[in-house]
Each structure stands twice: as C-alpha cells, then as structure tokens.
N, C-alpha and C positions, 0 to 999 in steps of 0.2 A: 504494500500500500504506500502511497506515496505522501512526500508530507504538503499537508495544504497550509500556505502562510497566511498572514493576515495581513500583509505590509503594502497590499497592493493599494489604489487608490481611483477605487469604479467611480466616484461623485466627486468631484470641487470642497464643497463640504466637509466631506470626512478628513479627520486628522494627519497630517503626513507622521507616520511611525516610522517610515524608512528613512529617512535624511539625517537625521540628527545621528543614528548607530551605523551609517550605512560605511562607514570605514571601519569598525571593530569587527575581530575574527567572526568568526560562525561554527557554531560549537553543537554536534547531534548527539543529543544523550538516550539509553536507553529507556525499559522501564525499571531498571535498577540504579539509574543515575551514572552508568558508565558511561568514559565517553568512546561513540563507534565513529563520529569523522567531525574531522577540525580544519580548519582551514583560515587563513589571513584572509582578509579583506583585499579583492583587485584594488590597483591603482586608480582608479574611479569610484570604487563604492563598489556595495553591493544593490543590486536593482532586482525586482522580482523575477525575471528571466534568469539570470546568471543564477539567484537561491537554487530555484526551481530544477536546473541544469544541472548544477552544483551537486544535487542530493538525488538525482533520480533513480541511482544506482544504489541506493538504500532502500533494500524491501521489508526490514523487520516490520513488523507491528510496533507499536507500543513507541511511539518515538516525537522529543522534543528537540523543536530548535530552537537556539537562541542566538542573538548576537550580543558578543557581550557577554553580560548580565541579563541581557531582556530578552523574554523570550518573545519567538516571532512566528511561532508551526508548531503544527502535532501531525502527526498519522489520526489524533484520536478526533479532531476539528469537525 
C-alpha cells in the first residue's frame, strides 16, 4: 500500500504544510517506530511528486512519514 501524504494543496485556501519543512530529511517509520527509509531533502525541496516517487517502492503496511519532526503520510490515511 502506498503512502498517501497530506502536503498537497487541491484549494488556495488550505494551508501550505509543505514549504516551510520542505528542505528537512524524510524519514518512513514502521509500525514499531523503526526506521525503513530516510532520505535528505533535494536541493529544491521536497514537492508532493518527488514524496510520492520517493516512497513508492515501500509496500509495508502500517507506515509513517515525516519530515522532520512533522509528520506528513501514512499507509493508514
């Protein structure tokens, strides 16, 4: 299952969550809090395509992402 973020931004309106974290690492933990993939931040940021691309070779279940500190995806969404 793949992980579904929440950093995208379908409406003007809603909050931008990606910009502000979008140069810290990106960190997939399981559901025991291990981590299965980590990764720095491209020289541009991170943007929902790159996440998305980024993790799509992660099929566990049970799976968080964060950047940062913050988190930004589950498998469980």
């Amino acid at each position: 299952m793949a992980i579904c973020f929440i950093v995208d931004r379908a409406n003007p309106r809603e909050p931008d969550i990606l910009s502000p974290i979008a140069h810290l690492p990106l960190t997939v933990t399981d559901a025991h809090k291990n981590i299965v993939f980590n990764m720095s931040a491209p020289a541009d940021g991170w943007t929902p395509l790159l996440l998305e691309t980024c993790t799509a070779h992660l099929t566990t279940s049970e799976l968080d992402a964060f950047l940062g500190d913050e988190w930004v995806g589950s498998t469980e969404v």
